[in-house]
Structures are given as C-alpha cells and as structure tokens.
N, C-alpha and C positions, 0 to 999 in steps of 0.2 A: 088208291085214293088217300094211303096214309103218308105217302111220300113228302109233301109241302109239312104235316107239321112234326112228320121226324126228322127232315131237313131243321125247319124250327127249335126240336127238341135239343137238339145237335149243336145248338148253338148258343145253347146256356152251359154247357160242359166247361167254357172258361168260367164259369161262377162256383165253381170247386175249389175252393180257396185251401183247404185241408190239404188235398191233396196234390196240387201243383205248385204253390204258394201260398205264404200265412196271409189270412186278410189281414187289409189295413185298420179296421175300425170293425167289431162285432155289436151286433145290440145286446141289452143284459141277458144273464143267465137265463130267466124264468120266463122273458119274449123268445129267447131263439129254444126252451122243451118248449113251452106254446103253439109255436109256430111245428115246431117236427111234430108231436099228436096232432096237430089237426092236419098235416101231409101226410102224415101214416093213416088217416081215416080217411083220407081221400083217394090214397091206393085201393086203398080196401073196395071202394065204391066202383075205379076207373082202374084194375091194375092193369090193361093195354096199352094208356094211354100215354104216349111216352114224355111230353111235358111235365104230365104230373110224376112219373118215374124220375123225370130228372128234379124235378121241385124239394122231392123226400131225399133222393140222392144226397142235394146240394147240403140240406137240411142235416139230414144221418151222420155226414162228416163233421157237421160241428162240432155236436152234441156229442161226438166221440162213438157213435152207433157205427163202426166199418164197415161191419156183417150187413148191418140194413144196407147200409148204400149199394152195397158187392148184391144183393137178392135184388132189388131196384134194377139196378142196370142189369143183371142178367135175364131178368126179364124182357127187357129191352130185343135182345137177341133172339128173342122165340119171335119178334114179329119179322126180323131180318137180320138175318144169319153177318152178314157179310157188313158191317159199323165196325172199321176201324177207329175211331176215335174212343166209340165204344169199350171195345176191346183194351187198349192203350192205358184209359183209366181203371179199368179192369185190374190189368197187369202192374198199375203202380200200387191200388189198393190192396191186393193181394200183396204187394211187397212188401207193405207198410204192416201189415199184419203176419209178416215172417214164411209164408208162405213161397218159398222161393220155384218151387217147379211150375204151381198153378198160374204163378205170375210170368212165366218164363214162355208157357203155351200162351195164354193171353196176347206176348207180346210179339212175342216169335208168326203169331197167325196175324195181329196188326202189320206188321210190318211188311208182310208179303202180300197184302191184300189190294187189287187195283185202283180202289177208291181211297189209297190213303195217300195223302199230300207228305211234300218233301222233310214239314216241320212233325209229324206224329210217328215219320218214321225215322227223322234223327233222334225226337225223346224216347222210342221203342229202343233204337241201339245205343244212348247213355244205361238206361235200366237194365237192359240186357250187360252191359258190362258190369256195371256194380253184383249183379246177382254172379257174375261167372267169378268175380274179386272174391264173391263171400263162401262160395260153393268149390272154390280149387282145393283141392289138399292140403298145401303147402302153402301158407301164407305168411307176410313179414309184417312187419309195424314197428312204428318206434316214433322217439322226437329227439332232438340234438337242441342244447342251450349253450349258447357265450357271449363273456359280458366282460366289460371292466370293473375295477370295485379298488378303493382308497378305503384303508385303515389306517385310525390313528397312531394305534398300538396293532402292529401285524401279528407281531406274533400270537395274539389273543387269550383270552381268556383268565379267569386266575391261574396262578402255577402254572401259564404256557399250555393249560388244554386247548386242545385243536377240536371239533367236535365234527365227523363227515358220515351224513347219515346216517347218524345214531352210533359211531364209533368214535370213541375216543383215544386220538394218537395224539402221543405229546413230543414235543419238537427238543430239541437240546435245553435242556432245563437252566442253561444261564443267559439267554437270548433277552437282551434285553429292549425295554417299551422303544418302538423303533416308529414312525411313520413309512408309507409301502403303498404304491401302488400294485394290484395283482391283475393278472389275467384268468379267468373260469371258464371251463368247460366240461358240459355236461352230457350226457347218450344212454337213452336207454333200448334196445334193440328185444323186438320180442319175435319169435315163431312159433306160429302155431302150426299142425302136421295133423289131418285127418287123419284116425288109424283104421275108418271105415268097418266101427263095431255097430253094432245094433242100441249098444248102450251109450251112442256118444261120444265114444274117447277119441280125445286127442292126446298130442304131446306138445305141453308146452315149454318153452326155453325162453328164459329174460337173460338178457346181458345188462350190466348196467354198467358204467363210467367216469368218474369225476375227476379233475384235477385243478390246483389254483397254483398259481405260478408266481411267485412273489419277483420282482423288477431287484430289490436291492436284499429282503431278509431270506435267503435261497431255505433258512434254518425250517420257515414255515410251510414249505411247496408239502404238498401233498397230491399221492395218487391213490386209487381205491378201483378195484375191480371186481367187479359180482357177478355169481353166474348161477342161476338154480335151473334145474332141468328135471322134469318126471308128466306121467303119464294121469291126466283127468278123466274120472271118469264118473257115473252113476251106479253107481251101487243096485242101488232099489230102483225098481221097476213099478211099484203101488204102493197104495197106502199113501200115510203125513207125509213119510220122508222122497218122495218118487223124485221131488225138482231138488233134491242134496245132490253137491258132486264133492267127490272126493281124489286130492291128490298127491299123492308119497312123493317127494324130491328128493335129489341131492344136491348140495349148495357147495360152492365153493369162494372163498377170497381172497384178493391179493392188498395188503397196501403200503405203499413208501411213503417215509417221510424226511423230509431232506435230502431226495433223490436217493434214497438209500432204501432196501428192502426192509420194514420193518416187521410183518408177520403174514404169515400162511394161515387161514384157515380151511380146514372140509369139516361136512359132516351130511344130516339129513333129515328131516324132517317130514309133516303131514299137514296139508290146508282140507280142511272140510267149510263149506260155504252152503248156505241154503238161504232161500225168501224167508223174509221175514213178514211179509205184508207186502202188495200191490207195487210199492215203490222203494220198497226198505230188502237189504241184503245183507246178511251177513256172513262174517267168515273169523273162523277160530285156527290159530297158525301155533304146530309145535313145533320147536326143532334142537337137535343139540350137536353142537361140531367143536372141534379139536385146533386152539388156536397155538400155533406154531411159530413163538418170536425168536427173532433173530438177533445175531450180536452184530454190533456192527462198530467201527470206532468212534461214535458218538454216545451208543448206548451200549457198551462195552458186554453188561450183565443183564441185557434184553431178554437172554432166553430164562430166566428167574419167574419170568408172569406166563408161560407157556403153562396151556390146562386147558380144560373140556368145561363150554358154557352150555346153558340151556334157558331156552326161552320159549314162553308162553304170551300169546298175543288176543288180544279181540279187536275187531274192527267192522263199522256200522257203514253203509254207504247209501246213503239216499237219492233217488234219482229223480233230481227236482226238474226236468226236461231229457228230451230224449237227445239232448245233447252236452248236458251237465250233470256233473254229480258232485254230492256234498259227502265227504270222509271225516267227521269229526277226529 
C-alpha cells in the first residue's frame, strides 16, 4: 500500500540541492532552521513516512545537518531494503562526510540493484571512482604554469636582484637596464604513498620547478629545483593534540643562473600542523641545509657565500570553501 507514495517520495530526491548540486536561490538563514525544526518535528510524529523523510532530508542538507539527512534516509530502507536511488544519495553523503568505505557499500549495493536506471548507476561509478582516487596508496597531484611576460628593465631589481621563490640569485652584476621579453614556466608535482599505519602515515614528496627565459638578456634566465621528501604522521592518538601531524623531511635544491650552475643546497627539517578552529589550520616549518655556491666564469668567487641557513616559518590557512583557501 506504501508503494504510490514511495514511488512519490522518490521523486523529490532531485530537490537535494547540497548534495547533487548547489541551489540556485536559497531562502534566508532563520526561514530555512525554521523550516528544518519544524521537519525534524514532523519526523518525530510520522518517522515511516517517507515524503516527510525526504522533506527533513532535503531540509538537513541545507542547514549543513549531513548526519540528520544520512538517519532520514536510512530510515527510509527499514521500509524497503531494495531504493537504489536511496542508497546512491546515501553513498554521496557518506562521501561528503569522509566516510569513504560506508559510502562505497551504499554505492557499490546501488549500482547492482535491478530497479536502478542507467543514470544512478553511471553517478554510482563516477563516486565510486573518486573514492578508489582517494583510497589508492600511491597517489600524484600537481599543476604546471606558462606564460609570457615583457620587462622594462629585465634584468631587475636594484643591484640586479633576481628574486625566485623567496631566493635571491643575482645575475652578472654589470648587466645593464635592458628591455626583454621572457618566457615562464612553472610545475609543482606532489606524491603521496599510504604506508598503511594505524596512525595515518603517509609519505609525502613535492617537486617543484621554475624557470624564465629571457629572448635577448640570457644574463637574467633563471632555473630553480626543489625537492622535500619525508614521512607524515600523527603522533598523539588523544587528548588537545590527537588531529596534530607531524613531519621530519629532507630538502634539496638546485639553481642556475645564466644557464650556469649557481648553487646546491641540502638539508632537513620538521613541519608540525594542527586545527586551529573548525576552518583555520596551522603549521610551524623548521629547517636548516647547507648552501653550496659555485664558481663559475661569471662569478669567479661564488663559492665565498657557501654556509649553512636556517629558517623558521608560520603559516595560517583558512578554508573559506571546500574548494578554496586563504594563506595570508
């Protein structure tokens, strides 16, 4: 007898705006708690009922409540096992909340189910792939930049400083104010390597890469090579500090300038990063390595500024969307 309005109920599941798609237009803050209390009292009164399940559903994802909407619709399934579409939203909102295995059964049991259509079991294997991307051991990432770029004066700076990610290489010190079109390119290449502890650890490795290419002052080309590598992990298991991780590296760098080797550095360091609040992270970076300059016919007595630096770092990062962040 319930089939006509779970059929019905079933069919307000595109009004999930949270979780398939961001609405276009919400109404204010204090109408859509409004509206969710008085759908969360009306479960209370009808929690069989599966329109009003999906009503606090729709409601729950607003208002940022995931947990309510995921109790809503599993209830759902105590009256019929077998609601793929059910299931499908199940399996994204479980994802959405990090939960990658419960979302994985959810989707995994959508997708094989006889009653689901061709479109909830193409979105069951998108989600299913994303979760196998973030769940593999071994994972890559990165982004690559290049651009042209016109300076007045190329070879820059006062006194000819060059300044490349916070290093300062200085180009043949008689080069004079020249106009230059350059060419830039940039790459940062990161991996990460489950090492399959109980406490989280990975190992991660950044590569990074820059170089500008000057057309006519070759004096100012510059290349720069970075590379840190070491093992993240959690320390603390309870207590304030349980969401700190902590990571030992060793850094290395290369950088020319006027296609010529201008210095080596290694060394090593430690990042410690912990929450700072709900959307705020921070992380404290130390590290000290051994910079190794080169002579070369341009800068004859290069190796004069070889020595060991050290540096101490803070940095804030705020995550103003789950797809942006602010790094003052």
């Amino acid at each position: 007898m319930r089939r006509p309005r779970l059929l019905a109920a079933l069919a307000l599941l595109a009004t999930l705006p949270a979780v398939t798609q961001p609405a276009v237009a919400q109404p204010a803050a204090p109408d859509r708690h409004a509206e969710y209390d008085a759908a969360f009292q009306d479960t209370l009164k009808n929690p069989s009922d599966p329109e009003t399940a999906f009503r606090f559903a729709r409601l729950a994802v607003r208002v940022g409540d995931v947990r309510g909407a995921i109790s809503a619709l599993e209830r759902l399934l105590l009256l019929d096992a077998d609601q793929p579409n059910v299931k499908l939203e199940l399996g994204m909102l479980y994802f959405r909340l990090g939960s990658l295995e419960a979302a994985r059964g959810y989707l995994e049991s959508a997708k094989v189910s006889t009653r689901a259509d061709a479109a909830t079991r193409q979105r069951a294997d998108q989600v299913l792939a994303e979760i196998d991307d973030r769940t593999r051991r071994s994972h890559f990432s990165g982004e690559v930049l290049g651009g042209l770029g016109y300076s007045n004066n190329a070879n820059s700076g006062p006194a000819g400083l060059i300044q490349s990610f916070g290093v300062n290489v200085v180009p043949t010190p008689d080069v004079s104010r020249q106009p230059d079109f350059n060419a830039v390119a940039a790459a940062t290449l990161r991996h990460r390597y489950d090492l399959g502890r109980q406490d989280m650890g990975t190992l991660e490795s950044v590569l990074e890469f820059y170089t500008t290419h000057q057309f006519q002052v070759s004096q100012a080309n510059v290349l720069l090579l970075d590379f840190t590598t070491g093992p993240r992990t959690s320390p603390f298991d309870s207590g304030l500090l349980d969401d700190m991780t902590l990571r030992p590296f060793l850094t290395g760098r290369y950088v020319a300038v006027q296609d010529m080797a201008y210095y080596w550095a290694w060394g090593g360091g430690a990042e410690i990063s912990a929450p700072l609040g709900k959307t705020v992270n921070g992380t404290l970076t130390a590290f000290a390595r051994r910079r190794d300059y080169l002579n070369n016919p341009t800068v004859p007595t290069n190796n004069e500024s070889t020595g060991v630096e050290g540096t101490l770092t803070g940095e804030v990062d705020v995550q103003l969307t789950p797809s942006m962040t602010l790094s003052p």
